[in-house]
VOPAGU-2260 file (C-alpha; in pm, 1 decimal, decimal comma):
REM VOPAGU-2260
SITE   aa  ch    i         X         Y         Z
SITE  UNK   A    0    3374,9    4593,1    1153,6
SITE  UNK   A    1    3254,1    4660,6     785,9
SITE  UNK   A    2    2850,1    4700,4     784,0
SITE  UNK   A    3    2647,8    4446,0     629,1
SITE  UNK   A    4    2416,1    4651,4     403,1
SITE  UNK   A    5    2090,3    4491,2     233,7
SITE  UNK   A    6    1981,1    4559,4     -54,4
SITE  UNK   A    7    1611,8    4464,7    -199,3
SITE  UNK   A    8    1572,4    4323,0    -558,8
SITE  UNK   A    9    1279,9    4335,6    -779,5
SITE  UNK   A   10    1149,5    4083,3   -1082,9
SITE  UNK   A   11    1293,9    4200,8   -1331,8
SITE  UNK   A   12    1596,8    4379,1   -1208,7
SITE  UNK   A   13    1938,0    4324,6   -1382,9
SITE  UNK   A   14    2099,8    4284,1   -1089,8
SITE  UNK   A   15    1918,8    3945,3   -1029,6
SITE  UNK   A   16    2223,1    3889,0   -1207,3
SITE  UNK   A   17    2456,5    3895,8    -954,8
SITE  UNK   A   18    2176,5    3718,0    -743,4
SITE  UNK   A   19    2257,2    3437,7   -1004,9
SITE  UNK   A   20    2605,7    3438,5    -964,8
SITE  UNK   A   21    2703,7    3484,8    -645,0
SITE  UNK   A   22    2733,1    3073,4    -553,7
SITE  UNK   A   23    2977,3    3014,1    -802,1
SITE  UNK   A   24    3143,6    3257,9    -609,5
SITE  UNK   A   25    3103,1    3113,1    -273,6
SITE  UNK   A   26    3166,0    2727,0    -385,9
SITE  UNK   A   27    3434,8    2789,1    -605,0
SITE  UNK   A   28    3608,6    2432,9    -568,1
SITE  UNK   A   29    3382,0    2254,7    -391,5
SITE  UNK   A   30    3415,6    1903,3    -610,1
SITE  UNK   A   31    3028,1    1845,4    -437,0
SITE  UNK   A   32    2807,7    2153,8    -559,9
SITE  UNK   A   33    2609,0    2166,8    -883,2
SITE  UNK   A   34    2388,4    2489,8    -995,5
SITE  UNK   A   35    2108,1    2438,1   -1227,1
SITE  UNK   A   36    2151,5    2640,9   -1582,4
SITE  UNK   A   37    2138,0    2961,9   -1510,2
SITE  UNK   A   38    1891,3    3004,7   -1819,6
SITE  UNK   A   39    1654,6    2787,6   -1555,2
SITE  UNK   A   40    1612,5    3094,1   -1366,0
SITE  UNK   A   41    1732,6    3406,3   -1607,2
SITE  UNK   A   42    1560,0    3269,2   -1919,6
SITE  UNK   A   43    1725,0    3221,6   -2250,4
SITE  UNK   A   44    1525,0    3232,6   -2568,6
SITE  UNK   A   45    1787,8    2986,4   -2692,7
SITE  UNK   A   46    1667,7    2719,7   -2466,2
SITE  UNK   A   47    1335,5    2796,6   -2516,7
SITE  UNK   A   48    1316,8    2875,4   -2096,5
SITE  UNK   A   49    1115,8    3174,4   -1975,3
SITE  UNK   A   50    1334,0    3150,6   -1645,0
SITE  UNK   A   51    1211,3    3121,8   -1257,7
SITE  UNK   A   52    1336,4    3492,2   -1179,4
SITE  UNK   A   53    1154,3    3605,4   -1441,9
SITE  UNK   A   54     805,2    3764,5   -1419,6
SITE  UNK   A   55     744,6    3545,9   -1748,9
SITE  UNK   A   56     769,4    3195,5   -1500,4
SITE  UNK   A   57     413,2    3066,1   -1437,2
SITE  UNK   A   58     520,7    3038,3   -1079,8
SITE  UNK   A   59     429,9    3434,2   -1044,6
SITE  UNK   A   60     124,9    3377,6   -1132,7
SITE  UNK   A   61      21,2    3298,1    -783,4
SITE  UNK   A   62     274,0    3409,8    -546,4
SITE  UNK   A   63     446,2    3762,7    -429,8
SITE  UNK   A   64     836,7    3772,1    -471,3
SITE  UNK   A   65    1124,5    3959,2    -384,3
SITE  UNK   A   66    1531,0    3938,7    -385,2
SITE  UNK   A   67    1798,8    4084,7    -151,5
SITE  UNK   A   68    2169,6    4072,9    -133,9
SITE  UNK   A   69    2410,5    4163,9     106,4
SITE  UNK   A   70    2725,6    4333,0     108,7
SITE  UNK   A   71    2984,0    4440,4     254,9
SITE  UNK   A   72    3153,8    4721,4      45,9
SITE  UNK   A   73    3220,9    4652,9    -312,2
SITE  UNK   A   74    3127,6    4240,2    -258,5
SITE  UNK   A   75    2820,8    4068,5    -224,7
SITE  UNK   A   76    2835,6    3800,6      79,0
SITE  UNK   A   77    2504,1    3651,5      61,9
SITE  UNK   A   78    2119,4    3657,4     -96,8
SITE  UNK   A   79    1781,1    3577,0      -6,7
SITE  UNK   A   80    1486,6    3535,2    -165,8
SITE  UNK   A   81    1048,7    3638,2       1,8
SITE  UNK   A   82     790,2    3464,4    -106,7
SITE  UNK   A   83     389,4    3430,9     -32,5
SITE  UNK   A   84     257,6    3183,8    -221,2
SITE  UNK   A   85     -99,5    3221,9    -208,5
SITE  UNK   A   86    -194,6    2862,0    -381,3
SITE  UNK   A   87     -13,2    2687,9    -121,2
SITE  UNK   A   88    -170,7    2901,7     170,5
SITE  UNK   A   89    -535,0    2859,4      17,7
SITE  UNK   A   90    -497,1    2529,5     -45,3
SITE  UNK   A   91    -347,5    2440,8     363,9
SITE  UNK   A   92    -553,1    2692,6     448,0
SITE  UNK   A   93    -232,7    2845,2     631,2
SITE  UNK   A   94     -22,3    3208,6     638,7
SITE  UNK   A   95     315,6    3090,4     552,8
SITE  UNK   A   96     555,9    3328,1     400,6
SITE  UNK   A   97     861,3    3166,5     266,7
SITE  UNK   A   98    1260,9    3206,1     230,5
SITE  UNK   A   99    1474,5    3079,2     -37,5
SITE  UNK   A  100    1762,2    3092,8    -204,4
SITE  UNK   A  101    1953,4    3116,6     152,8
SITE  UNK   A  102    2310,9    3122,9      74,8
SITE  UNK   A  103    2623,0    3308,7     279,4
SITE  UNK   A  104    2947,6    3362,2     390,1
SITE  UNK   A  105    2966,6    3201,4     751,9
SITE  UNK   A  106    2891,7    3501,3     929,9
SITE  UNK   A  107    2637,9    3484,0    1141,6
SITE  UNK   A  108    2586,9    3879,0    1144,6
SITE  UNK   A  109    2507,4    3864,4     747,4
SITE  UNK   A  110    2270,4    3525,8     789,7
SITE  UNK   A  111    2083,9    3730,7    1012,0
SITE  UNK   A  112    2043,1    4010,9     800,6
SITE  UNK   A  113    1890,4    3855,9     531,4
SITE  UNK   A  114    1655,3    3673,9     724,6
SITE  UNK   A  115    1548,7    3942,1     924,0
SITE  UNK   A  116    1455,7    4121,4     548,0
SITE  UNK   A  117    1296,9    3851,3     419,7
SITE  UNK   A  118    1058,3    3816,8     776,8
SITE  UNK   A  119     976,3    4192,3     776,8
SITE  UNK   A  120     850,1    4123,4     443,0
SITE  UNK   A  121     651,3    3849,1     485,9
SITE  UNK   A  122     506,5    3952,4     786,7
SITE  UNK   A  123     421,0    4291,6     624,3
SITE  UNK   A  124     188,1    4030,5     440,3
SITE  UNK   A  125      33,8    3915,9     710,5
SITE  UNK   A  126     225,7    3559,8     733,8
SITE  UNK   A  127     241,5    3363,5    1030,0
SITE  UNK   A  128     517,7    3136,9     979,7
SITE  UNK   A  129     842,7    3181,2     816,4
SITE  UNK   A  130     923,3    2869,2     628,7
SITE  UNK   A  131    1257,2    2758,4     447,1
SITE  UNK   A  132    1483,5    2715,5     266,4
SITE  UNK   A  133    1382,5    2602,6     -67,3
SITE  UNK   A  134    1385,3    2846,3    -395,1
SITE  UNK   A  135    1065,0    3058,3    -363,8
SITE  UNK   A  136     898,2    2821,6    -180,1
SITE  UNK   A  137     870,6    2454,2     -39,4
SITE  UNK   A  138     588,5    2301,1    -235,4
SITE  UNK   A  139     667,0    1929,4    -290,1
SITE  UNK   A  140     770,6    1978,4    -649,2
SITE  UNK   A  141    1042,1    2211,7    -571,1
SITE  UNK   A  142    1396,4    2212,2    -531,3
SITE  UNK   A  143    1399,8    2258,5    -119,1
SITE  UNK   A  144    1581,3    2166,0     159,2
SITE  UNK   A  145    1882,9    2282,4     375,4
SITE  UNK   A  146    2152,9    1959,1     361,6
SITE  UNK   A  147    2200,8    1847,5     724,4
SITE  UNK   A  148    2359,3    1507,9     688,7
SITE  UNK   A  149    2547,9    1410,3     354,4
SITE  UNK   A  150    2824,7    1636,1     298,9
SITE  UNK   A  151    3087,6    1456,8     155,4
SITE  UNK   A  152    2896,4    1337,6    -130,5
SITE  UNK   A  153    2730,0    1492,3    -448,1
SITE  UNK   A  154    2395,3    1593,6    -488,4
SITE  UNK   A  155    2208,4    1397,3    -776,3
SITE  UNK   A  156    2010,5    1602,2   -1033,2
SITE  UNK   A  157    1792,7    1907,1    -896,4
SITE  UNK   A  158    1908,6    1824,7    -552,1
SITE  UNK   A  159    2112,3    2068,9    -321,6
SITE  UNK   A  160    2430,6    2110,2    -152,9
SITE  UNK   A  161    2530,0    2375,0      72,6
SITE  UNK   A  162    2800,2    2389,1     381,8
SITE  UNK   A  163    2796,1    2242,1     708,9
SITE  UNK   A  164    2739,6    2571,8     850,8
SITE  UNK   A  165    2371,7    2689,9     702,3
SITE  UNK   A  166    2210,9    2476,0     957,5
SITE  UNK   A  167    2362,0    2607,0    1228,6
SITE  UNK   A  168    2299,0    3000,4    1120,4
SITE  UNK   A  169    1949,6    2902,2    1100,7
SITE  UNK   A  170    1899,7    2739,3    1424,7
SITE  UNK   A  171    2096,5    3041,7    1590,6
SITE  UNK   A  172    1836,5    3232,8    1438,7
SITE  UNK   A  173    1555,1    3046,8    1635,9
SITE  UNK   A  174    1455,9    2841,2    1328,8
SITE  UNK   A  175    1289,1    2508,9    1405,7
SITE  UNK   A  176    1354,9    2184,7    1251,2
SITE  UNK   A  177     953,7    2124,8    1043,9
SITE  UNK   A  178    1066,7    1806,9     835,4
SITE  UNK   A  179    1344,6    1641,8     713,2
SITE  UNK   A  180    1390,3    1457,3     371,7
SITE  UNK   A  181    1613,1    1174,3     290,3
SITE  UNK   A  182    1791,1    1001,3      -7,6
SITE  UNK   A  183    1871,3     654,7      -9,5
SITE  UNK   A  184    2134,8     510,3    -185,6
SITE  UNK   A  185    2240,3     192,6    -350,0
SITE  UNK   A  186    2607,9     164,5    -484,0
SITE  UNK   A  187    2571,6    -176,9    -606,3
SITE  UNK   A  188    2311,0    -190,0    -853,7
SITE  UNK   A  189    2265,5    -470,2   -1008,4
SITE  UNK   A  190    1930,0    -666,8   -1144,5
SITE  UNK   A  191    1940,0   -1004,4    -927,9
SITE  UNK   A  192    1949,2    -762,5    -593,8
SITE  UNK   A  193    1622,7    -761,6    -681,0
SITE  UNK   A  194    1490,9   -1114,6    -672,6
SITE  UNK   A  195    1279,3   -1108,9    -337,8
SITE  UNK   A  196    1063,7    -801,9    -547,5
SITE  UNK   A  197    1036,9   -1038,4    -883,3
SITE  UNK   A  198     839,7   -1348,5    -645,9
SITE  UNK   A  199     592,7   -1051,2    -538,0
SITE  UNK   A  200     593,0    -889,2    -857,9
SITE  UNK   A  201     488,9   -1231,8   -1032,7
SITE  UNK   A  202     233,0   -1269,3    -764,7
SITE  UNK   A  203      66,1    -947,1    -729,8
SITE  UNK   A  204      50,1    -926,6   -1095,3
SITE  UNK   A  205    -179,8   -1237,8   -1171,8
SITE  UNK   A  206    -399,6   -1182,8    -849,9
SITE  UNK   A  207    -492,4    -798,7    -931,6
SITE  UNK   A  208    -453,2    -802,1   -1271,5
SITE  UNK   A  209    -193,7    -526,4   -1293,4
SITE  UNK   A  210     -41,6    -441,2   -1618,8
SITE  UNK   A  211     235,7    -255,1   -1713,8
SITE  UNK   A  212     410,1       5,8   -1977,3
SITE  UNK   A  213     648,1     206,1   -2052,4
SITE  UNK   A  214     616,7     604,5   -2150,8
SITE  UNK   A  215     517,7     676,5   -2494,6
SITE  UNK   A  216     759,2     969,5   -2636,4
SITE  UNK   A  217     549,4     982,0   -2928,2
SITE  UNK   A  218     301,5    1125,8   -2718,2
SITE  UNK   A  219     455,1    1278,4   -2419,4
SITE  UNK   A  220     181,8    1545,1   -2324,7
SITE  UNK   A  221     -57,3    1317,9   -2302,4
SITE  UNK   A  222     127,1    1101,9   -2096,0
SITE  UNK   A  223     220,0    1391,1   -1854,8
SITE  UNK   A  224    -114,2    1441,6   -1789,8
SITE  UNK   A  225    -128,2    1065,4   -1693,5
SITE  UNK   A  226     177,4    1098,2   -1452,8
SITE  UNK   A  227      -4,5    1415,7   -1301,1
SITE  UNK   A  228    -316,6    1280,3   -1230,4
SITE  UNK   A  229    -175,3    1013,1   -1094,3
SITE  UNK   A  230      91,3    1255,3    -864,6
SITE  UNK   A  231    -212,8    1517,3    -741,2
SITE  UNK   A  232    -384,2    1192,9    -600,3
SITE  UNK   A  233    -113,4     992,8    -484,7
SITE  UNK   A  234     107,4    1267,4    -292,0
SITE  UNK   A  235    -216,1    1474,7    -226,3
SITE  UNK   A  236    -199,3    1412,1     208,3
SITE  UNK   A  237     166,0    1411,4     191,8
SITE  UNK   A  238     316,4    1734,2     405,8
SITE  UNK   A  239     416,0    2009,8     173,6
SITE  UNK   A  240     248,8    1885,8    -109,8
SITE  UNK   A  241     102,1    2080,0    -388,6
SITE  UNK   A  242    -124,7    1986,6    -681,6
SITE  UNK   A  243      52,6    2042,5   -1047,1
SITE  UNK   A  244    -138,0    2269,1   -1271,0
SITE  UNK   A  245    -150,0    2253,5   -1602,3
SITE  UNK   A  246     115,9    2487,8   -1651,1
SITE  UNK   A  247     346,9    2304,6   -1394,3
SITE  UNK   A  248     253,2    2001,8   -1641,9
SITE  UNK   A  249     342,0    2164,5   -1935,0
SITE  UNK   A  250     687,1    2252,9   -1843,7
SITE  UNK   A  251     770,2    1882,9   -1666,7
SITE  UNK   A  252     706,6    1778,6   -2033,7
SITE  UNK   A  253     944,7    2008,3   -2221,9
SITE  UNK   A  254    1229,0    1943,3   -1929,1
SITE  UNK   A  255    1152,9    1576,6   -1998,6
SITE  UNK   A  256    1163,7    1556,5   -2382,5
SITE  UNK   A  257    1476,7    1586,4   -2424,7
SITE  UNK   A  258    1659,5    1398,6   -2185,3
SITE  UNK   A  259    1417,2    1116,7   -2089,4
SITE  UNK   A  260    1467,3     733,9   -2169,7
SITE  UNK   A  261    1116,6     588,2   -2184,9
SITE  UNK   A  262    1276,8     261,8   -1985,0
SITE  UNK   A  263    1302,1     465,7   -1685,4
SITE  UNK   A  264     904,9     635,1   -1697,7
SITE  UNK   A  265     699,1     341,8   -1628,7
SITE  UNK   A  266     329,1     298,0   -1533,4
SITE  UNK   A  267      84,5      48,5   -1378,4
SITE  UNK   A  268    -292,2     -16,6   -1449,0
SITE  UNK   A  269    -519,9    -198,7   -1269,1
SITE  UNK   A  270    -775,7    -377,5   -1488,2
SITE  UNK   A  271    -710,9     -58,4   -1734,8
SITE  UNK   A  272    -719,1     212,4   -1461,7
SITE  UNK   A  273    -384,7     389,8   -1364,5
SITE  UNK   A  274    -295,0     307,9   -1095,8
SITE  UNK   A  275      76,8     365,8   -1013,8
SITE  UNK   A  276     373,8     559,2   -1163,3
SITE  UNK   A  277     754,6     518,3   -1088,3
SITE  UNK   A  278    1003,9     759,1   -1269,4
SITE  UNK   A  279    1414,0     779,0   -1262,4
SITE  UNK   A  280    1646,6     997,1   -1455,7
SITE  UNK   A  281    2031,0     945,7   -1546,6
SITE  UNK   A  282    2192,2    1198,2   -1268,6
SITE  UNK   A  283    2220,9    1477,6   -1549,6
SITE  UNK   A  284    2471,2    1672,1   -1271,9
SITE  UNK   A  285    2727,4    1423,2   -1314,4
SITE  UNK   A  286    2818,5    1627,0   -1668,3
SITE  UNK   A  287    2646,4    1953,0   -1532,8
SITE  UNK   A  288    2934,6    1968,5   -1278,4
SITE  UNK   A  289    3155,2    2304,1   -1268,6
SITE  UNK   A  290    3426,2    2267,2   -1445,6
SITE  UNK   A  291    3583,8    2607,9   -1298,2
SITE  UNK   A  292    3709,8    2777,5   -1629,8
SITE  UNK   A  293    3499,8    2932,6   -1885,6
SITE  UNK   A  294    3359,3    2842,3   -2133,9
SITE  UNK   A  295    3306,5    2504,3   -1975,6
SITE  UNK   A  296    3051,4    2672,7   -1781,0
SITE  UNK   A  297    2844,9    2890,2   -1985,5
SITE  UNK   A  298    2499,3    2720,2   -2035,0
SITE  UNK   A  299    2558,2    2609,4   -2381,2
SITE  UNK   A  300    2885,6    2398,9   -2336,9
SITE  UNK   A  301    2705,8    2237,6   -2031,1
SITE  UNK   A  302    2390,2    2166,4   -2194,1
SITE  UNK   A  303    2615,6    1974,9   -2465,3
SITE  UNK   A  304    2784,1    1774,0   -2232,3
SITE  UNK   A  305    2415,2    1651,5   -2048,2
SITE  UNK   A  306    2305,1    1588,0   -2413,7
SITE  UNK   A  307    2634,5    1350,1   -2543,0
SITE  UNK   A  308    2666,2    1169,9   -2217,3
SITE  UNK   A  309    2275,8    1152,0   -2061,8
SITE  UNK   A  310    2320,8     762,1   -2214,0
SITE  UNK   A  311    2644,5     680,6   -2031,8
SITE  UNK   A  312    2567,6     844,4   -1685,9
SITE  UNK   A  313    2620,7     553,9   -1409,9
SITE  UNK   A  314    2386,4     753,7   -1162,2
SITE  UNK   A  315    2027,0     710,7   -1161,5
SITE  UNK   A  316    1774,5     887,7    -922,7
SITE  UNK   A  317    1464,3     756,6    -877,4
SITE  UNK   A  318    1229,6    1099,7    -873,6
SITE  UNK   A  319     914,8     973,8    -769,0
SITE  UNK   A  320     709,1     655,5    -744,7
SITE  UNK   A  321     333,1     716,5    -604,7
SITE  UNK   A  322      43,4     499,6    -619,6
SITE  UNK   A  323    -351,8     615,8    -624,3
SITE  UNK   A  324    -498,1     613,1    -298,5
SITE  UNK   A  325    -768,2     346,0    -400,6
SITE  UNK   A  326    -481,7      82,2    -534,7
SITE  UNK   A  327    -236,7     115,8    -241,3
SITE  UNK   A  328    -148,0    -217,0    -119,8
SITE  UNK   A  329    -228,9    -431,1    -411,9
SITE  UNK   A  330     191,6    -404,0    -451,9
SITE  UNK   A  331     210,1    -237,4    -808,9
SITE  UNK   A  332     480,7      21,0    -684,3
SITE  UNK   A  333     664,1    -342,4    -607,6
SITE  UNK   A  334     595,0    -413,7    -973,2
SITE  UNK   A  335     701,5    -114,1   -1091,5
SITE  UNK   A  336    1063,3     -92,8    -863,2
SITE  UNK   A  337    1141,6    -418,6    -993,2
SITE  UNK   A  338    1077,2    -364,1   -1322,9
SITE  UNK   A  339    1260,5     -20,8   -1300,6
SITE  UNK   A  340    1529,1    -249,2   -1124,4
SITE  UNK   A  341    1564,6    -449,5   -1428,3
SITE  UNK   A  342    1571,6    -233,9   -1668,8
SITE  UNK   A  343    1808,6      -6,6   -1565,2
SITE  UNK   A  344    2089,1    -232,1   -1449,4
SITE  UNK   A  345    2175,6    -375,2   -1838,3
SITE  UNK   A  346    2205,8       8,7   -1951,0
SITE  UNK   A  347    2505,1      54,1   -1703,1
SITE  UNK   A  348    2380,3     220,9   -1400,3
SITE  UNK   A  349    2584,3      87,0   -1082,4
SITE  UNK   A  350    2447,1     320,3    -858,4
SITE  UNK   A  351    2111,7     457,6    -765,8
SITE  UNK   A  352    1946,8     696,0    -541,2
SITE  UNK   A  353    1563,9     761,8    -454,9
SITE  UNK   A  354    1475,6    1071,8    -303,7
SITE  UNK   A  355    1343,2    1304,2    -168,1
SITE  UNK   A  356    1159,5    1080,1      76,6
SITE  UNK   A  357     966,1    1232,0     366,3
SITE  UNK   A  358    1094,7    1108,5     674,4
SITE  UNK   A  359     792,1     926,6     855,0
SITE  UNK   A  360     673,1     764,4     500,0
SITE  UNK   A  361     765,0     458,0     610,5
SITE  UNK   A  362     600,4     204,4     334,2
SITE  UNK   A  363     859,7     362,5      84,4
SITE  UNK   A  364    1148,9     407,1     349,7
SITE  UNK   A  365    1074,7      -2,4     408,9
SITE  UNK   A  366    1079,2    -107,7      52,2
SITE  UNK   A  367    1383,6      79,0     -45,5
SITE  UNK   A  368    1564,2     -68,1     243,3
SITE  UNK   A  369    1428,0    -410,4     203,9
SITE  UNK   A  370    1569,7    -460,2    -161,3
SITE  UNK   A  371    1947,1    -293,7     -74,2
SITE  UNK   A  372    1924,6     113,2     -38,1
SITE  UNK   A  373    2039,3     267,9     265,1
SITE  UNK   A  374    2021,5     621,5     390,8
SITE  UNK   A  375    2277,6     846,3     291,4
SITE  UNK   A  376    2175,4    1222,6     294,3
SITE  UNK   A  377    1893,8    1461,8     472,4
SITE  UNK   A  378    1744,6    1724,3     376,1
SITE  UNK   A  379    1581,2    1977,1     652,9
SITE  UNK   A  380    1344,3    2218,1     627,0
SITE  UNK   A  381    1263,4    2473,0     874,3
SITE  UNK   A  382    1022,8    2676,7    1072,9
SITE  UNK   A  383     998,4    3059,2    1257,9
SITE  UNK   A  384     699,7    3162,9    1414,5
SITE  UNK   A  385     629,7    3520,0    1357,4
């Protein structure tokens, strides 16, 4: 039997590299898997990105980080990535080291070997829980989650796809399931499915005195820092969650600017306050999808493609809809779906998906239901005590 041999990976290492590269290895085919850019976590200065895997990334500013990779002789069969992230642990006042990046060959003998590297780091650290998979970590915000249920299906945009079998390796392992996420889907989309929310709307919106707008492009920082304020209080007692910082905010805008259609970034105020915030995106991975011969997958020719079709996408995902603590049942996220409802169906999206959801928030979980979604995927996210 060939030995697995690990191999540890600093910031700033060029072999982060093949740390990059190694899933387009392992999902060569697979008409369901999308990567990111790779510039979104090597950098490019011609996409203005400093890169996640970069000590540049704001991320490092609080957390500790390392990479390994396995092999077996001359070929790398899976990678891992360590994390402490010591603004999530001060603010849940918790010891959780984290693992990320999971991906391997199904072996069970090389899933265990990177796992057992990334817990002898963290609990060189002092961490008391291993918790994963995500990409460094599983802060609300991030791309997370090991799929569970879903499979035969794409992810939408920054969602993840892996094999059947990553589940499995984990709970071999002695991982234990700590939450699962869902997505909900809708493959008919159209405006009148949403006629039971425009008799609320109409109702809730006289008797509270909500009003509504849509994003202003013209001044998109500012109104990031609306849409933040709003997120830090409305997810703030959701599990996982982590307040956005001001860097976090700074680089939601420049992701945003240039593929956002203000229709889809909407906001509610009660009697001039914000109160509420619902946000969607055209499934950008529809033209980010591997092609599987270069150069329709360097960075540049994909990047192209997201900017000529982001207008003719028929996938929307609904990112996030929240509502401050203080405004909650008044029904302005019901003014806000249907509006969102409406708007999007004329501009030719016939399907949508909202997600991630946590599994036990129900109020969202009943409202998506209740106008025509239905649960198609989960997302899991596990647990080792050290």
């Amino acid at each position: 039997m060939t030995v697995t041999l690990i191999e540890e990976i600093p910031l700033g290492d060029d072999r982060l590299r093949e740390f990059v590269e190694l899933p387009w290895r392992l999902y060569k085919g697979d008409p369901f898997w999308t990567p990111p850019l790779r510039s979104e976590y090597l950098g490019s200065r011609l996409l203005g990105t400093p890169g996640l895997l970069t000590s540049r990334h704001p991320y490092h500013q609080h957390a500790e980080v390392t990479h390994f990779l396995a092999r077996r002789g001359s070929q790398v069969v899976g990678r891992i990535s360590a994390a402490v992230n010591h603004r999530f642990n001060e603010y849940h006042n918790t010891k959780i080291g984290f693992f990320g990046f999971f991906e391997t060959v199904e072996d069970f003998e090389v899933a265990r070997s990177l796992l057992d590297a990334a817990r002898d780091w963290v609990e060189k650290r002092g961490m008391k829980v291993l918790r994963g998979p995500g990409e460094y970590s599983n802060a609300t915000h991030e791309r997370q989650g090991v799929l569970v249920h879903g499979f035969d299906t794409p992810p939408t945009v920054e969602l993840t796809h892996n094999p059947p079998y990553y589940g499995d390796l984990l709970e071999q392992y002695g991982f234990r399931k700590a939450k699962d996420y869902y997505a909900y889907m809708a493959e008919d989309f159209r405006a009148e499915n949403a006629s039971r929310l425009a008799r609320l709307s109409e109702r809730v919106r006289k008797r509270y005195g909500i009003t509504t707008r849509v994003v202003d492009l013209d001044s998109l920082d500012e109104e990031i820092q609306i849409l933040v304020s709003i997120y830090n209080e409305a997810w703030a007692r959701n599990w996982g969650f982590l307040p956005l910082t001001d860097e976090d905010a700074s680089a939601l805008a420049e992701t945003l600017r240039p593929v956002l259609i203000p229709e889809l970034l909407r906001f509610a105020f009660v009697k001039g306050e914000p109160a509420a915030v619902v946000g969607a995106l055209p499934d950008l991975y529809v033209p980010l999808r591997p092609r599987w011969r270069w150069p329709l997958d360097t960075d540049l020719v994909r990047t192209l493609r997201v900017l000529r079709q982001r207008r003719r996408i028929p996938r929307l995902r609904i990112m996030f809809m929240g509502t401050r603590p203080e405004f909650r049942q008044m029904g302005a996220d019901a003014v806000l779906f249907h509006e969102l409802y409406t708007a999007a169906a004329p501009m030719g999206f016939t399907m949508a998906e909202g997600s991630m959801m946590l599994e036990d928030n129900e109020d969202v979980t009943r409202l998506t239901s209740a106008i025509g979604f239905h649960h198609y995927k989960t997302w899991r996210i596990y647990d080792l005590n050290l």
